[in-house]
C-alpha positions in Angstrom: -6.1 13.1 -1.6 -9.4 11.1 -0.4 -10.7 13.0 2.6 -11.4 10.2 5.5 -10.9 10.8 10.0 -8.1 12.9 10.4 -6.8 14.1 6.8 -7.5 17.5 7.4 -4.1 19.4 8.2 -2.0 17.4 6.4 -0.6 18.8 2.9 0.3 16.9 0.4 3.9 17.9 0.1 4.5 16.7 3.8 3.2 13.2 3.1 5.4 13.0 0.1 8.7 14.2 2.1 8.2 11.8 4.8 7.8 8.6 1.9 11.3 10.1 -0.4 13.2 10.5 3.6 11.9 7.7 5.5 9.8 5.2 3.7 11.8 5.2 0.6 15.5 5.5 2.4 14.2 2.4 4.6 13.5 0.2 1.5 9.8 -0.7 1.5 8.2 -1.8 -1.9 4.5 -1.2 -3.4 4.1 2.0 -1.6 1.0 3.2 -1.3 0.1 6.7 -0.2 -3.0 9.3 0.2 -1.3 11.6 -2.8 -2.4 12.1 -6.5 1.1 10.7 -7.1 0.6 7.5 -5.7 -2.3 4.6 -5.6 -4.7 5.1 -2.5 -4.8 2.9 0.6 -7.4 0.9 1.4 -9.8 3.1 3.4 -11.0 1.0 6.8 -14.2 1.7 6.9 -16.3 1.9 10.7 -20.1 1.0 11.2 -20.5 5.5 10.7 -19.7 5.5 7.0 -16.7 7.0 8.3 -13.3 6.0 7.3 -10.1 6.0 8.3 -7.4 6.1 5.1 -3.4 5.5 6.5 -1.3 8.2 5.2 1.1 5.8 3.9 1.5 1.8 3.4 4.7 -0.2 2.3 6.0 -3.7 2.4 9.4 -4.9 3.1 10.2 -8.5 3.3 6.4 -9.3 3.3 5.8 -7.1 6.0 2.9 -4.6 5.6 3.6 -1.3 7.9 1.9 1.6 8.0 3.0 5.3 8.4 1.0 8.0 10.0 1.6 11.7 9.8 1.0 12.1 13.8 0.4 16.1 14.2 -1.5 17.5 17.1 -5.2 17.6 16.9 -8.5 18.6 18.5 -10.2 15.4 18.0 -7.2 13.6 20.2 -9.6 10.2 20.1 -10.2 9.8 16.4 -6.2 9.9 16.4 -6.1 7.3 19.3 -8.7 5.4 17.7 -6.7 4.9 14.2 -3.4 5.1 15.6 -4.7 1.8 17.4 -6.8 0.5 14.9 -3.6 0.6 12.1 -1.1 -1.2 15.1 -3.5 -3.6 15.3 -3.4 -4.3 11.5 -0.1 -4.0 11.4 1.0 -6.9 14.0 -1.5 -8.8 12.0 0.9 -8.2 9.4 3.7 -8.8 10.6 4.4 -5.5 10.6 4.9 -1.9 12.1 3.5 1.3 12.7 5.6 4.6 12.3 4.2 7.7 13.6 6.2 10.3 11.8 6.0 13.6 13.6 6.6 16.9 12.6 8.6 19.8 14.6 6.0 20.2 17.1 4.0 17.6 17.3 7.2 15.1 18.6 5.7 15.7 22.3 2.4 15.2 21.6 2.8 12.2 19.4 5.0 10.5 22.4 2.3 11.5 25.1 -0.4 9.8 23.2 1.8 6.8 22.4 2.8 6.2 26.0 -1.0 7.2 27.9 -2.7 5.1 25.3 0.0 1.9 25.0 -0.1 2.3 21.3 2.3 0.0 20.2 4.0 2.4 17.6 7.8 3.8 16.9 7.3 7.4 16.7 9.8 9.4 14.6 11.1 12.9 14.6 10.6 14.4 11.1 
């Protein structure tokens, strides 16, 4: 796992569950994920030498969408920041953003979404 804006926290093991129950089950091709297992994402890179990596990436019908693990943070504007930055991408794309979130972090994930008009489908996990 490449270490980037808000990778801390998230294991491993719960980025690969959410790409065999969701990602996987929902059909997209030439997944890409921030897991040994799987070839990196592109890391999107700010004017810092900071970067923001998407937990996952998939196509489906030419469509590029990306999938956040959304947990709850301390650093709620780096999260706002990349949650907006990867929507952005994804319409670009033709595609979607999925905010997959946790038990517990379902509220927090909506709050965010909705104060912030992220344009995002957030999922219980």
């Amino acid at each position: 796992m490449e270490t980037g804006i808000l990778t801390e926290g998230k294991s491993p093991e719960l980025i690969l569950e959410v790409i065999e129950k969701y990602v996987n089950s929902k059909g997209y091709q030439g997944i890409k994920a921030n897991v040994a297992e799987y070839e990196t994402p592109s890391k999107l890179q700010r004017q810092d030498d900071e970067a923001f990596i998407p937990d996952i990436t998939g196509v489906k019908a030419g469509r590029k969408s990306y999938f956040e693990v959304a947990m709850k943070t301390d650093t709620v504007q780096d999260a706002i920041t990349k949650w907006k930055l990867l929507s952005s991408l994804a319409r670009l794309r033709n595609g979607k953003l999925y905010l997959i979130a946790p038990k517990g972090h379902y509220t927090f994930t909506q709050k965010l979404v909705k104060d912030n008009s992220i344009l995002a489908t957030v999922v219980r996990m």
